[in-house]
N, C-alpha and C positions, 0 to 999 in steps of 0.2 A: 784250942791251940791258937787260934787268931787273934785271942786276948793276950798272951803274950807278947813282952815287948822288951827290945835287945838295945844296946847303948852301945856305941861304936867310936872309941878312943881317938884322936888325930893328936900327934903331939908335932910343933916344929922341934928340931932340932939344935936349932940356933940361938932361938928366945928361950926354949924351956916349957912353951905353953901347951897347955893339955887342951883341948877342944872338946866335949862331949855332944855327940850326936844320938837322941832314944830317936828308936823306930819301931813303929807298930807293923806286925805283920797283917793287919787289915789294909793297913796303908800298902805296903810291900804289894801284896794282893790284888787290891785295886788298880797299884797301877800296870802290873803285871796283866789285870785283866784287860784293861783300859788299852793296852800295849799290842794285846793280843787280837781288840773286836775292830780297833780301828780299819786295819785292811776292810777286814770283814763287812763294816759299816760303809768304806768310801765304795766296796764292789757292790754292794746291793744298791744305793744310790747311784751308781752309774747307770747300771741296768735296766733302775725305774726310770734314768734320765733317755734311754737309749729307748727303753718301751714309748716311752712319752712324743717323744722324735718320729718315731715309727709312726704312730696313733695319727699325728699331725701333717705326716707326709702322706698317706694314706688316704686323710678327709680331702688334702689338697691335692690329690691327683684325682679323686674322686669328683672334687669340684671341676677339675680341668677337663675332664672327660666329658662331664655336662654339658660344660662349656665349650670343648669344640664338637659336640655333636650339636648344639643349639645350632653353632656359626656355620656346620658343614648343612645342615636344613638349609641353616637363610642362603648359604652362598648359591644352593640348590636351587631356592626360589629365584633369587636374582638371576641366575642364569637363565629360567625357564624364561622370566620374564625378559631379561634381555632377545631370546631368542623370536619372544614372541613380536617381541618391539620389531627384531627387525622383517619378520616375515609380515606386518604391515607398513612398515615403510616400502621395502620392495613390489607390493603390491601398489601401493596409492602412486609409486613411480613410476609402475605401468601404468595405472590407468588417470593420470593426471594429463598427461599429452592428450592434445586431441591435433584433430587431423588437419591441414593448411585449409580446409576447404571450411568445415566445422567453423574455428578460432575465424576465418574471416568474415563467415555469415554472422556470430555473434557479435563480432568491433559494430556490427551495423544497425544493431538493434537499438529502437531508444535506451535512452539512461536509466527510464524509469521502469525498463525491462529488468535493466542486467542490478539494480540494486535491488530489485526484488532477490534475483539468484543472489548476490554479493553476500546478504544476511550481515551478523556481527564482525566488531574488530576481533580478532586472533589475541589472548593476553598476553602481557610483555612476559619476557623471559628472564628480568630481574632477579628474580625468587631464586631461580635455577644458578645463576651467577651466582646469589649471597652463598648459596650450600656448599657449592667449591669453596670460597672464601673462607668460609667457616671452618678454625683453628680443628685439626683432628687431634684428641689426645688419646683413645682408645680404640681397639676393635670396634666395640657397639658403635661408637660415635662413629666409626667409618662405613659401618654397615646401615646403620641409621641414613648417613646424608646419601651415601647410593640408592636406600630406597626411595626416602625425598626427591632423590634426581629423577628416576624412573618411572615413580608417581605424575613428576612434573611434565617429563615426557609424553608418557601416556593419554595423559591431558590434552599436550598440542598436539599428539596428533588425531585424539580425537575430534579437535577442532577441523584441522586437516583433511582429517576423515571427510567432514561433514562441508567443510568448501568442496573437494573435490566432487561429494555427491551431487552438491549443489550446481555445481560445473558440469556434467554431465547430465541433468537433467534437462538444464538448460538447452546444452548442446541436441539432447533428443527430443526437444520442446521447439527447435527454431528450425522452421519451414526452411529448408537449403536447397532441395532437389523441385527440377521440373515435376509435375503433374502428368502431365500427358504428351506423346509426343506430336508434334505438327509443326504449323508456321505460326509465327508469332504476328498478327493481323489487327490487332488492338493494345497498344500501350496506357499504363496508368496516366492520367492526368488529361487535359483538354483537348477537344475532339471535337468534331461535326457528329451528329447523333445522325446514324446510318438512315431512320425513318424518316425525318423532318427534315436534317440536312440544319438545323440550327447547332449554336456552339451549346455546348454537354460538358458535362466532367465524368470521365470514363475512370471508375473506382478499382479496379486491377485491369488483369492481362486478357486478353481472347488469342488461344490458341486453337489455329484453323487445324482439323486434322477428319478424317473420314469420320463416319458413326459406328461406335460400337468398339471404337477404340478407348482403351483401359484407361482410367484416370486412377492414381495411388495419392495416397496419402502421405503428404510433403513432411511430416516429420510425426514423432508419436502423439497420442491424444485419445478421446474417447470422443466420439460421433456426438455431438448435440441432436441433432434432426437427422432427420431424411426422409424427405418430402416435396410436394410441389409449393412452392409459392410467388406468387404471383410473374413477375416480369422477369424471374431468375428460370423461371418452370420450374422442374424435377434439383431441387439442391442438395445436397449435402452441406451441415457445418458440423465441422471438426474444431473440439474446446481442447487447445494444449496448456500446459501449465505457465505460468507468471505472466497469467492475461493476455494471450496469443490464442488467437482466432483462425482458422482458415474457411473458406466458403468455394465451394464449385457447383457452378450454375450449366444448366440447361442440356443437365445429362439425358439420356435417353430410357437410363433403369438404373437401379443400385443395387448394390452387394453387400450393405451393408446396413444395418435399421440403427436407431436412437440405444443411445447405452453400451454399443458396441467398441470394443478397446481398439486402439490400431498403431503398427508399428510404419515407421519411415518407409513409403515401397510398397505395400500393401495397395492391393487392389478393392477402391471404394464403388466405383458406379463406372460406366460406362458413356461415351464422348453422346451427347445426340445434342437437338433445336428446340427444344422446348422451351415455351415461356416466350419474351421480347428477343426473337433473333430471327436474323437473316439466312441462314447455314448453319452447317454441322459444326460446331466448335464448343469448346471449354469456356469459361467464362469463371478467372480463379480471381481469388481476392486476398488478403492479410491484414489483420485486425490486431494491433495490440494495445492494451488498456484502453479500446473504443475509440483508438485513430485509427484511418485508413494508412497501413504501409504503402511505398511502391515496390513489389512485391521482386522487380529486378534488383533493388540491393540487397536480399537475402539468397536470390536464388544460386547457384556455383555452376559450376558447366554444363551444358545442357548435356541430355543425351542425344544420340545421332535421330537427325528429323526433327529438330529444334532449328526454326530460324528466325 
């Protein structure tokens, strides 16, 4: 039946002219068919288009999900780490003050004291400028240069850190406090020697005070000795850090042997004559990097029975 094929007249009326049109009904057929799949074809194509859409939203929300759990991690850690940043700076602002009496005893120390404590220059803070500086065009890139920054901080204030320790050792390293209390009966520097009556050079302090009165230990240290020697008697020396020395002569007993640690205040020996002395007294001294100090610019207020 589709092999048949029909011829379809057109005549104008005016001219006279006959037109003949054949037509196959395969042709007829196909486009009939053609007529019929096109919806057909453009709705199925939609639908893969609309599947496809789908697929591709899908991956990319799947990506973004990744991606703000990576960011909500790191913002996590920066937080932590912010927090932690600031619970040592609060700290090292406590304990960077030191006390009017401390900070004055140190101004007095030689030079070649306090650059022992001083240590390294602190690194510049440049690096930390460029990171601000630096153009942000992404998340990461902004999460990047906060950790940059944070890092950098971190840094100073581990430096920070490490003056202030520095600072405070010093400060519990310098002889500040009396020894013992009494009258002050011998000062550092030139003197009539008590025995001969000729001119001397009197190496620290002599504090007149009864026997058997407490003598402490002027600032922290570990005990070098404790023993008799010679024109000092019964000494103690106390080795504190960045080459600071203390020495107490012509105790009457001690409290405390070689190797023994001691804090500022601490009870070492006891006041007595032993050794080159006329009466019951102390006999203190100050040694740093193997000069003799005068041992009244370190010391800060006496306590009561100091004169």
């Amino acid at each position: 039946m589709l092999s048949r094929r029909y011829t379809v007249l057109v005549a104008d009326r005016t001219t006279g002219v006959v037109r003949r049109v054949t037509i196959s009904m395969r042709t007829v057929a196909a486009v009939l068919c053609s007529i019929v799949a096109a919806p057909v074809l453009i709705g199925i194509g939609a639908r893969l288009s609309a599947v496809y859409e789908i697929h591709v939203l899908e991956a990319s929300n799947s990506a973004l999900e990744v991606e703000n759990a990576n960011f909500r991690e790191t913002t996590g850690q920066l937080t932590t780490q912010l927090q932690s940043l600031e619970t040592v700076i609060d700290d090292l602002g406590t304990r960077a003050s030191l006390g009017p009496e401390e900070a004055k005893a140190i101004q007095k120390l030689p030079a070649v004291v306090k650059a022992r404590a001083a240590g390294g220059n602190a690194k510049s803070s440049a690096a930390l400028s460029s990171v601000l500086s630096t153009s942000l065009i992404s998340p990461e890139d902004t999460f990047g240069a906060l950790r940059s920054l944070l890092q950098g901080l971190e840094s100073r204030l581990r430096l920070v850190s490490r003056d202030v320790e520095r600072q405070e050792k010093l400060a519990a390293a310098t002889p500040s406090i009396w020894p013992a209390q009494g009258w002050l009966t011998g000062r550092f520097g030139g003197r009539s020697d008590p025995f001969t009556g000729e001119p001397a050079f009197h190496e620290g302090l002599d504090i007149s005070t009864e026997k058997g009165q407490p003598v402490r230990a002027t600032a922290d240290g570990v005990v070098e000795s404790a023993g008799y020697n010679g024109d000092y008697g019964n000494l103690i020396v106390v080795r504190h850090e960045f080459g600071i020395t203390t020495r107490y002569g012509h105790l009457s007993r001690f409290s405390v042997s070689g190797g023994t640690s001691v804090k500022r205040g601490d009870v070492i020996g006891y006041v007595g004559s032993t050794g080159r002395s006329t009466g019951s007294h102390l006999h203190y001294e100050i040694i740093a990097n193997g000069k003799l100090l005068n041992p009244l610019q370190l010391l800060t207020q006496p306590p009561q029975g100091v004169r």
